[in-house]
TIDRENPA-370430 format. One record per residue: z, x, y of N, C-alpha, C, O in turn; residue in one letter; residue number from 1. Coordinates in nm, 4 decimals. Each point is the difference from the previous one (the first is absolute). Last residue first. Layout:
N
(rec (Z; X; Y); (Z; X; Y); (Z; X; Y); (Z; X; Y); a; NUM)
...
//
This chain:
68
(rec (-0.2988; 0.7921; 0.2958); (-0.0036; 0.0188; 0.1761); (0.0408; 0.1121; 0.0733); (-0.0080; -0.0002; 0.1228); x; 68)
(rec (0.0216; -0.0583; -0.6536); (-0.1464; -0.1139; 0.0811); (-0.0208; 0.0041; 0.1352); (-0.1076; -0.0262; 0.0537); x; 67)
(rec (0.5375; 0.2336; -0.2954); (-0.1690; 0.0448; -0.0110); (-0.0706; -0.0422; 0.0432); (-0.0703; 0.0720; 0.0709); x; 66)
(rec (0.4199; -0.1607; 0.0872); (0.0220; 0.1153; 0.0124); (-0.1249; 0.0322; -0.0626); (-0.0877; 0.0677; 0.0536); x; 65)
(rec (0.2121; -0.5227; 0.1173); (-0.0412; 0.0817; -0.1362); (-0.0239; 0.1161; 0.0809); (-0.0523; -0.0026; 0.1114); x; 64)
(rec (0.3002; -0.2973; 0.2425); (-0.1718; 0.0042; -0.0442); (0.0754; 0.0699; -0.1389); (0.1207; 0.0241; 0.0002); x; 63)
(rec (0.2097; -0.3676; 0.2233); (-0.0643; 0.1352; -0.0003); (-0.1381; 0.0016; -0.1020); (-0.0489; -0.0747; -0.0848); x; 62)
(rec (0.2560; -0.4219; 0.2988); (0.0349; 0.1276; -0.0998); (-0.0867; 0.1585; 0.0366); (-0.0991; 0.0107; 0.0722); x; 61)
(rec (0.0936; -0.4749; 0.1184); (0.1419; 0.0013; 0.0383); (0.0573; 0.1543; -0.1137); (0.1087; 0.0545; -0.0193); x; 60)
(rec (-0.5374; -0.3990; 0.0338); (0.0820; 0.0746; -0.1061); (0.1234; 0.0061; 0.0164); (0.0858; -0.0545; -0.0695); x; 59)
(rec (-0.4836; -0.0208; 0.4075); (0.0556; -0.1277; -0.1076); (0.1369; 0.0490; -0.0660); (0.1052; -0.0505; 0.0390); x; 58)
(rec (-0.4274; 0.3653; 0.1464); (0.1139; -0.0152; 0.0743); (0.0889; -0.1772; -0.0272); (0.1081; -0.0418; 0.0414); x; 57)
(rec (-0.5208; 0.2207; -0.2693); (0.1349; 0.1076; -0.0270); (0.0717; -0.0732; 0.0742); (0.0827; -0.0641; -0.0650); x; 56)
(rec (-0.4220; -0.2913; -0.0580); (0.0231; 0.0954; 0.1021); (0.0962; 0.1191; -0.0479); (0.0794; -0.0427; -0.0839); x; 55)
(rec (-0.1874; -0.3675; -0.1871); (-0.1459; 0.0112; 0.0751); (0.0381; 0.1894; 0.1027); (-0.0794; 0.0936; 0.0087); x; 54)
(rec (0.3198; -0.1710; -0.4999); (0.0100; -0.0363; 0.1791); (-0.1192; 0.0119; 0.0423); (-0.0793; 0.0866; -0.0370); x; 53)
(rec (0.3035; -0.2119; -0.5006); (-0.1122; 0.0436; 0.1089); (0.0187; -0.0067; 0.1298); (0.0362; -0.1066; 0.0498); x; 52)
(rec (0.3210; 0.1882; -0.5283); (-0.0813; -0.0970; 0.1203); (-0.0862; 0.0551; 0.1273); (0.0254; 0.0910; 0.0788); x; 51)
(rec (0.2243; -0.0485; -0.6384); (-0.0540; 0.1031; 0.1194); (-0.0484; -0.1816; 0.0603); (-0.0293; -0.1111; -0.0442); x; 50)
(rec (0.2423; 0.0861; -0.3713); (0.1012; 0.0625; 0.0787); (-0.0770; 0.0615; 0.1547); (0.0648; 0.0533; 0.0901); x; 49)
(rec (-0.2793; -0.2899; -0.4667); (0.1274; -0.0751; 0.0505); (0.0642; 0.0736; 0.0848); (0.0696; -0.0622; 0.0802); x; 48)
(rec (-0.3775; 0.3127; -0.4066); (-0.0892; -0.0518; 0.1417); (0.1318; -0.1285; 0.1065); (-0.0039; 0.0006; 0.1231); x; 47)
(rec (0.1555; 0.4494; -0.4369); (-0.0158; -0.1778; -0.0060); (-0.0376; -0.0031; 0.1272); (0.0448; 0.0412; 0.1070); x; 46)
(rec (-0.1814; 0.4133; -0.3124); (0.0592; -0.0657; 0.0536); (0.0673; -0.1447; 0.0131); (-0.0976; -0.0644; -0.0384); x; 45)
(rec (-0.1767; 0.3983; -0.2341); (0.1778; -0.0404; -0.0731); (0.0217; -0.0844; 0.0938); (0.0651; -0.0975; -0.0373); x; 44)
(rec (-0.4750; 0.4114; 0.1255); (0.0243; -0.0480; -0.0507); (0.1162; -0.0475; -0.1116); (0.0138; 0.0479; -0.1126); x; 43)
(rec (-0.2048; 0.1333; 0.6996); (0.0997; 0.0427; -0.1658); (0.0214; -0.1377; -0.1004); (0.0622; -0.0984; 0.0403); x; 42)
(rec (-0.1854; 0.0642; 0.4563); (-0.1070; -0.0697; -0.1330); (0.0352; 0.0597; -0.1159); (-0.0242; -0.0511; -0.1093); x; 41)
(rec (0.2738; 0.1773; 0.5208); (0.0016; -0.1262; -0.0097); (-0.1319; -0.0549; -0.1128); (-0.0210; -0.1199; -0.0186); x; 40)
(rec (0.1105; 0.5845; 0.0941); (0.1474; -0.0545; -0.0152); (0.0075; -0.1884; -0.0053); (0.0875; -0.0691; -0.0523); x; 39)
(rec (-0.4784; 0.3565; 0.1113); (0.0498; 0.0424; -0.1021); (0.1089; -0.0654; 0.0091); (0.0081; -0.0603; -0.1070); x; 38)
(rec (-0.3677; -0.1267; 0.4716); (0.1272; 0.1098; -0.0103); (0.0544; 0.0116; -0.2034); (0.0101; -0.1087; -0.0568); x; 37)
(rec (-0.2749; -0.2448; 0.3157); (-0.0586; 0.0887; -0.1141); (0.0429; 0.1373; -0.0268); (-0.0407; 0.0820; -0.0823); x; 36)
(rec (0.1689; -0.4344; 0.4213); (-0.0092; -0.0520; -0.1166); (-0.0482; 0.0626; -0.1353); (0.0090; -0.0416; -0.1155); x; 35)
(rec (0.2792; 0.2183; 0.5298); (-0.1387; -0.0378; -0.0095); (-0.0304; -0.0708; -0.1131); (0.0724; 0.0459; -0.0883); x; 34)
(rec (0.4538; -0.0185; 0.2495); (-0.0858; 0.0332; -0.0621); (-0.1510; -0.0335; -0.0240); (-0.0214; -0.1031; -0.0638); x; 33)
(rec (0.6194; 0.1187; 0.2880); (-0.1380; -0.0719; -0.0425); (-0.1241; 0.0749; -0.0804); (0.0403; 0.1031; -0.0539); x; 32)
(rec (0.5190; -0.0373; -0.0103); (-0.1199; 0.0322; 0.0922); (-0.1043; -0.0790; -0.0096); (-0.0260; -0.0516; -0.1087); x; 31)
(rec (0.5106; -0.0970; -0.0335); (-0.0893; 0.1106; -0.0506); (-0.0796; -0.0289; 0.1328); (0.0114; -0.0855; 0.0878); x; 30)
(rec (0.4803; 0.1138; 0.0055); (-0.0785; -0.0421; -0.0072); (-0.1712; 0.0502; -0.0871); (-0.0450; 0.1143; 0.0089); x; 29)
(rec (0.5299; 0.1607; -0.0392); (-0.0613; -0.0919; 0.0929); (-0.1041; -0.0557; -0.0584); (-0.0431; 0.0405; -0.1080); x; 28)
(rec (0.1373; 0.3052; -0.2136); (0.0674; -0.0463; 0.1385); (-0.0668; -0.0165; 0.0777); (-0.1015; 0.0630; 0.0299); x; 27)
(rec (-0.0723; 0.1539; -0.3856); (0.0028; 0.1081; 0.0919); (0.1082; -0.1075; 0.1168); (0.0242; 0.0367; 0.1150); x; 26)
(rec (-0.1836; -0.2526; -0.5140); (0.0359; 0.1597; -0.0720); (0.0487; 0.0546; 0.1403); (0.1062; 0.0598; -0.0171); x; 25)
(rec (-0.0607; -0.6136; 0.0450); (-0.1269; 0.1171; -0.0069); (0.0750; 0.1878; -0.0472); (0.1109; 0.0491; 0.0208); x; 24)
(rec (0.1203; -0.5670; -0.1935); (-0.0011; 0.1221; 0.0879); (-0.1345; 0.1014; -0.0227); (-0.0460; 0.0579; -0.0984); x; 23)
(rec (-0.0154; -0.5449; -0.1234); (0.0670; 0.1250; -0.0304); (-0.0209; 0.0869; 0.1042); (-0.1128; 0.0375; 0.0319); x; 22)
(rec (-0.0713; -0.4546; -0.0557); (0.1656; -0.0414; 0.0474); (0.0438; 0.1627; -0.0509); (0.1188; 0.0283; 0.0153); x; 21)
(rec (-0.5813; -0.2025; 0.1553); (0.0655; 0.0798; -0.0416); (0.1343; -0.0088; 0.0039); (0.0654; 0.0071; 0.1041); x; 20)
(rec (-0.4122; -0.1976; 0.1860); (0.0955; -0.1210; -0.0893); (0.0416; 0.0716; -0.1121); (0.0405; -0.0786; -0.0856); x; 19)
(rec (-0.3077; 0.2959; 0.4305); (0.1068; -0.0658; 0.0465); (0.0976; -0.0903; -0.0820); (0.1109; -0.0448; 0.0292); x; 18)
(rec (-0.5545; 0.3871; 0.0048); (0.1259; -0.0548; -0.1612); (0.1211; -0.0282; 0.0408); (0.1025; 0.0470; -0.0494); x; 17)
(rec (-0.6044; -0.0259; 0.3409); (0.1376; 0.0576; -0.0331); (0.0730; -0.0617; -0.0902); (0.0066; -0.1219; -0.0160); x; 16)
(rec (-0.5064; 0.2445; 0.3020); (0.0697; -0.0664; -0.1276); (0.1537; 0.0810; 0.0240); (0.0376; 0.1091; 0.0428); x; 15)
(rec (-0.5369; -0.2115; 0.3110); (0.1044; 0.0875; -0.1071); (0.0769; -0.0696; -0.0619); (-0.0047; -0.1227; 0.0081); x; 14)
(rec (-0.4872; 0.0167; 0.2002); (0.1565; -0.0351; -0.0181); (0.0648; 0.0801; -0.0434); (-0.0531; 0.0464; -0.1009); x; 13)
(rec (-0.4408; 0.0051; 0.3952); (0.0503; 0.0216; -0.1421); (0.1585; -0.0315; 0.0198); (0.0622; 0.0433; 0.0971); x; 12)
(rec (-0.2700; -0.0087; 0.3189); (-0.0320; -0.1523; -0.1009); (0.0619; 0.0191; -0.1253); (0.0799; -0.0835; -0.0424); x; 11)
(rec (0.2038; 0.3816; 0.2917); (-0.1295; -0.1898; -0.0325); (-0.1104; 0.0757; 0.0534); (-0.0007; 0.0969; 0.0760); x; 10)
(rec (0.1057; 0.2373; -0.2369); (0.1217; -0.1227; 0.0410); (0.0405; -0.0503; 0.0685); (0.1153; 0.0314; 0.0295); x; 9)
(rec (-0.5596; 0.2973; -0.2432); (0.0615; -0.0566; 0.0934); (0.1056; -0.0906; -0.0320); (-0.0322; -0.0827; -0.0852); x; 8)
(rec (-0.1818; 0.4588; -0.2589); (0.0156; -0.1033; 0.0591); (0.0655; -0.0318; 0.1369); (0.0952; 0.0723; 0.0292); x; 7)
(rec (-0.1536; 0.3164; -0.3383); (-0.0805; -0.0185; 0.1414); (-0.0144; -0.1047; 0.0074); (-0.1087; -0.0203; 0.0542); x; 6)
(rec (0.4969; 0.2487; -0.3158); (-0.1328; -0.0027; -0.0622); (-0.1009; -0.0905; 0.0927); (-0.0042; -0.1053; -0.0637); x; 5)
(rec (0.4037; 0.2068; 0.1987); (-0.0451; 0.1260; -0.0131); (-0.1575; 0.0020; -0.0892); (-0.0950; 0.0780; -0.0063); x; 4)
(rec (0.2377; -0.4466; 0.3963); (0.0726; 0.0464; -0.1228); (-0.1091; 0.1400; 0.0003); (-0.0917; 0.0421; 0.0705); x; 3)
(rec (0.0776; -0.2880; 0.3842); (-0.0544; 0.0452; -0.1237); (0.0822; 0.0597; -0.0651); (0.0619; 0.0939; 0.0502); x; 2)
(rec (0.0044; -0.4620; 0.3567); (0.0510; 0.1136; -0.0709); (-0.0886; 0.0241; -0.1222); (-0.0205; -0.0944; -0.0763); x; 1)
//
């Protein structure tokens, strides 16, 4: 799968703020995310809270609306 910004997934990992204990804005589960997606390198984040997948289909989550 190519994100929007022209990486491949996989090899490239995506990211998710699985260990976010605050409800996502839009409900349900958060989404995954390219690593260089705006939503996952925004600066404030706590690096503690995101985890790396070798694969999307690892996740068990939806793509970024922006990044994918």
């Amino acid at each position: 799968m190519i994100c929007k910004l022209g990486h491949q997934h996989p090899p490239m990992p995506v990211r998710v703020a699985a260990d976010n204990p605050a409800p996502h804005p839009h409900g349900g589960p958060r989404p995954y995310h390219c690593p260089d997606c705006p939503e996952a390198s925004k600066t404030g984040h706590r690096d503690d809270y995101w985890r790396d997948f070798a694969d999307p289909a690892q996740t068990g989550r939806r793509p970024c609306q922006i990044c994918f």
